[in-house]
C-alpha positions in Angstrom: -9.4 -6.2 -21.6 -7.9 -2.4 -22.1 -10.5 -0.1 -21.2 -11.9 2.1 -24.2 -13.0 4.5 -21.7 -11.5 6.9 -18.6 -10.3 4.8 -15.8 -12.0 5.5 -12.5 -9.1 6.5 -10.8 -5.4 6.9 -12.1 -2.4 5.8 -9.2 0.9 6.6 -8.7 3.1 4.5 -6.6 6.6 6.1 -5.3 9.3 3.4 -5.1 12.0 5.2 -2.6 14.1 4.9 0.5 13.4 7.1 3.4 16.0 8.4 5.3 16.1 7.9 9.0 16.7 10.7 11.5 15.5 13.0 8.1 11.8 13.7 7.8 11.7 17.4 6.7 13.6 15.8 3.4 11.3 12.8 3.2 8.5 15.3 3.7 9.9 17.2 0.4 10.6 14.4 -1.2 7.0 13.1 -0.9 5.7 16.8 -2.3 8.2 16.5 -5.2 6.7 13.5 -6.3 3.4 14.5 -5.6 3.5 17.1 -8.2 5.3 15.1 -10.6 2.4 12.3 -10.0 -0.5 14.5 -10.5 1.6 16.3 -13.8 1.4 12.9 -15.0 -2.7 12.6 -14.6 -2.4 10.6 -11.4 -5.0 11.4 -8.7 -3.7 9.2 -5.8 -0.1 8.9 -5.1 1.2 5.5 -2.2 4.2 5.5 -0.5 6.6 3.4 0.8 5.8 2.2 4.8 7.1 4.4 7.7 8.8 7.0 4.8 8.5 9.8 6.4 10.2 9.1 9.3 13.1 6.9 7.6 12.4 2.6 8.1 14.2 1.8 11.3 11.5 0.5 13.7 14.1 0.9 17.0 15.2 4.5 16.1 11.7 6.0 15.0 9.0 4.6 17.6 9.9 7.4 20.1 8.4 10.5 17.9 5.0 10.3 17.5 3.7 11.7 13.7 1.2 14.4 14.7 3.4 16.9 12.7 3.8 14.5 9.6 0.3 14.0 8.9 -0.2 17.8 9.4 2.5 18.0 6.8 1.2 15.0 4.6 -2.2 16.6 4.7 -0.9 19.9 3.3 1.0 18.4 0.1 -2.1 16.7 -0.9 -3.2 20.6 -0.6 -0.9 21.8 -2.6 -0.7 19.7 -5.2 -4.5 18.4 -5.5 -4.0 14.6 -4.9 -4.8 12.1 -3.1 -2.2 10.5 -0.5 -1.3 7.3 1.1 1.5 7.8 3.4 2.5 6.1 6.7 3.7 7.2 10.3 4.4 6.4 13.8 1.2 7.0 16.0 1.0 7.3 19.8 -2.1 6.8 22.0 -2.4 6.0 25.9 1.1 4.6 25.6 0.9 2.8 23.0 2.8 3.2 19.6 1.6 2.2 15.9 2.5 1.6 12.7 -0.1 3.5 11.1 -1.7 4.6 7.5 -3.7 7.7 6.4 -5.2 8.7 3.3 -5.7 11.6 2.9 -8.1 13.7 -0.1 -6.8 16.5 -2.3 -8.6 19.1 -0.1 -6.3 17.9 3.1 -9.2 15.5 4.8 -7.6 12.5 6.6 -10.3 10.4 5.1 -9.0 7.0 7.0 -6.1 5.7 9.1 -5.3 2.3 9.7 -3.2 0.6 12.1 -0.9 -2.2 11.0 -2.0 -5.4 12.1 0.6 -8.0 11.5 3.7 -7.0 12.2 7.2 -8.0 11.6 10.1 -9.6 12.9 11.8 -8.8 16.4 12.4 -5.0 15.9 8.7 -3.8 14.8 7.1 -6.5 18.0 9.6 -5.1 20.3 8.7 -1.4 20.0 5.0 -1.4 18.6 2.0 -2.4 19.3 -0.5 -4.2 16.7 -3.8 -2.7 15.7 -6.7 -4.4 16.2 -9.5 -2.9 13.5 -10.1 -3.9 10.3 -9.6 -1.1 7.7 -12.2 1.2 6.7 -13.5 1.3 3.4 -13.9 4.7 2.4 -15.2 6.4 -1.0 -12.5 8.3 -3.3 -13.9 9.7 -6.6 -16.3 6.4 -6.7 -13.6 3.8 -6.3 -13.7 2.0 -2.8 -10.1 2.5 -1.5 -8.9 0.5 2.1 -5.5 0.5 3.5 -2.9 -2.1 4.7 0.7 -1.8 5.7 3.6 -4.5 4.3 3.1 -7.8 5.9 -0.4 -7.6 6.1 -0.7 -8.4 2.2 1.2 -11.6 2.9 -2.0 -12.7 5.0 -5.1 -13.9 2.2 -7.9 -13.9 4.9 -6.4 -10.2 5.3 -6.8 -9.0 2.0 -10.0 -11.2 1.4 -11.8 -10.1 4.4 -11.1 -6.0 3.0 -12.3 -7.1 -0.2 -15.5 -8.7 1.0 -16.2 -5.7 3.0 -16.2 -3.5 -0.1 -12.8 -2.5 -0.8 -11.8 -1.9 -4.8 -8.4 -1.1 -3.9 -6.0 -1.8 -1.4 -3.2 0.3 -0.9 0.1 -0.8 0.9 2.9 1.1 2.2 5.6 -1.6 2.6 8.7 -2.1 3.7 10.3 -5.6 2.8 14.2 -6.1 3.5 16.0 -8.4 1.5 17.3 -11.1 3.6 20.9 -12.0 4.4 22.8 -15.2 2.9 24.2 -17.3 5.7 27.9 -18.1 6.4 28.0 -20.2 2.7 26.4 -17.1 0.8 22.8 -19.1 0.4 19.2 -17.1 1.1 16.9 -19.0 2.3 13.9 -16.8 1.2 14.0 -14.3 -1.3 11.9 -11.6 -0.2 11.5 -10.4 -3.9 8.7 -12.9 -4.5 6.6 -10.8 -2.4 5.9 -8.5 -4.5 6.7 -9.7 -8.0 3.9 -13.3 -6.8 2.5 -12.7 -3.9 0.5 -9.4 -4.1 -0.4 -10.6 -7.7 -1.7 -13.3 -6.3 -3.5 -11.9 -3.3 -5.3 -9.2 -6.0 -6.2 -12.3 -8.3 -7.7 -14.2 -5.3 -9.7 -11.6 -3.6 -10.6 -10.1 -6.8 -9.3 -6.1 -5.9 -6.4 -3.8 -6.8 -3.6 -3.4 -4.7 -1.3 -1.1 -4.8 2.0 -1.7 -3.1 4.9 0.3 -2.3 8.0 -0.7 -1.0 11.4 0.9 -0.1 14.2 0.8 -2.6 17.5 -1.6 -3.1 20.2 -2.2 -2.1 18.7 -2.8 1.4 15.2 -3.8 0.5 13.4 -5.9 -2.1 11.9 -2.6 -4.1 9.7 -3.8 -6.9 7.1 -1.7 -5.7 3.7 -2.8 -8.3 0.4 -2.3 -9.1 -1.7 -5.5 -9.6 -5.2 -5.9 -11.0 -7.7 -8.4 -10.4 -6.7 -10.3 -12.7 -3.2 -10.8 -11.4 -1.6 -9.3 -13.8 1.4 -6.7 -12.8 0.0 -3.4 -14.2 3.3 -1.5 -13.1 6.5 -2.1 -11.9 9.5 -0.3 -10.4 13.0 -1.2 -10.5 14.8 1.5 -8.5 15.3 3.9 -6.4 13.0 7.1 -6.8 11.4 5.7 -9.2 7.2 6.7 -9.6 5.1 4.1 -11.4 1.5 4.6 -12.7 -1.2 2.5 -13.4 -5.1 2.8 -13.7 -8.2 1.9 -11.7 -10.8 0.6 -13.7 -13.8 -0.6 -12.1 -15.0 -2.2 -15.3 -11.9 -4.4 -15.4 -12.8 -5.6 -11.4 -16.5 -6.1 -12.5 -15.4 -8.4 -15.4 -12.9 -10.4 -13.7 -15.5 -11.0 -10.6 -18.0 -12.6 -13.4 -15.2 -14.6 -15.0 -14.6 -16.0 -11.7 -17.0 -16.6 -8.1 -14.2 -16.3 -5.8 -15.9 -13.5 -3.6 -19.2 -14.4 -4.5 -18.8 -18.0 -2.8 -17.8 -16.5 0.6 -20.8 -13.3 0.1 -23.6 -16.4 -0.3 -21.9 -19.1 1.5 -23.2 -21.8 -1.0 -21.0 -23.3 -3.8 -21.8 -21.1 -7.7 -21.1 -22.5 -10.8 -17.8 -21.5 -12.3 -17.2 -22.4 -16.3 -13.3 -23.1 -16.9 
């Protein structure tokens, strides 16, 4: 199932911490990897959830990212690529999680505001959104957002998939979890990534493209899955950029081998050969 031909779209994924209380160096960070990425042939680079600002829900909900996506939009400038990259977003009083894409000529061509968010420190300070993502157009492939826990919900990755979306891209931001007083974890937060998106892209039949803060304080692993399920790429530390191709022959195929979309687009059971 290689392609014998161009993929439709080539993706970098930037597996990194961001530093809190730092964005001017996150900022550089993200346009030193953006140059790299597009050196290497990629033409949309994701990264890691709230990176700009640094991951610390309770410190970085006060500054509102006006100035970041300004700044985001002008890398993609500069270096001619595309760019997934979340922020903190403001509005009447309330504050977001929030992803943008933006195009290679600077155009914030969607934002999307996290829906499901996590644990006590994101629910204390931020409010969820409460749109589905637009699907939007990028060189031909049909490209929606979602931010970290999000991809852990299938109706939420199903639902962008059924209203178009080829690939869904995911800033993230999974912590591992603490052992209790005997040393045990009771969920290793790992899985996400390394089954869970694989499975989500198998079951909804898209590409995701996740990426997720580095160790030793999160679970990393930052990946690129294909419909398919298959891990495409994989990181294993920190500042580490991974790249893997879109091909929209490869989606095509995999949603004739199998009907799961098609039963939910006709509502009547279709024949499936195993």
């Amino acid at each position: 199932m290689t392609p014998a031909h161009e993929p439709d779209v080539r993706v970098a994924v930037l597996q990194a911490t961001g530093l809190v209380g730092s964005p001017a160096e996150n900022l550089r960070r993200i346009a030193a990897r953006a140059q790299e990425a597009r050196q290497r042939g990629a033409e949309l680079l994701v990264t890691p959830e709230l990176f700009t600002s640094g991951y610390a829900p309770t410190a970085v909900h006060g500054t509102d990212g006006t100035a970041q996506r300004e700044q985001l939009a002008a890398i993609a400038v500069e270096h001619g690529i595309a760019l997934a990259a979340s922020t903190v977003e403001h509005e009447d009083g309330r504050r977001y999680i929030s992803a943008s894409l933006f195009g290679p000529d600077g155009t914030e061509l969607a934002r999307y505001r996290k829906q499901n968010l996590f644990g006590t420190d994101e629910n204390s300070v931020f409010t969820p959104g409460s749109e589905a993502p637009a699907v939007v157009d990028f060189k031909g492939v049909k490209i929606a957002l979602g931010i970290c826990f999000d991809v852990e919900f299938p109706e939420f990755v199903r639902s962008t998939a059924l209203a178009g979306a080829e690939l869904l891209c995911v800033p993230t931001a999974v912590p591992l979890r603490a052992g209790d007083d005997a040393g045990e974890q009771p969920f290793d937060t790992r899985l996400i990534p390394s089954m869970v998106v694989p499975t989500r892209a198998l079951e909804s039949q898209i590409f995701i493209a996740y990426a997720n803060h580095a160790g030793p304080d999160f679970a990393g692993l930052s990946t690129v899955a294909d419909p398919y399920g298959r891990r495409l790429a994989t990181a294993s530390g920190e500042g580490e950029l991974i790249l893997a191709d879109v091909d929209l022959a490869v989606l095509a195929q995999a949603r004739r081998d199998t009907d799961y979309l098609a039963r939910f687009m006709t509502n009547e059971p279709t024949a499936t050969n195993h």
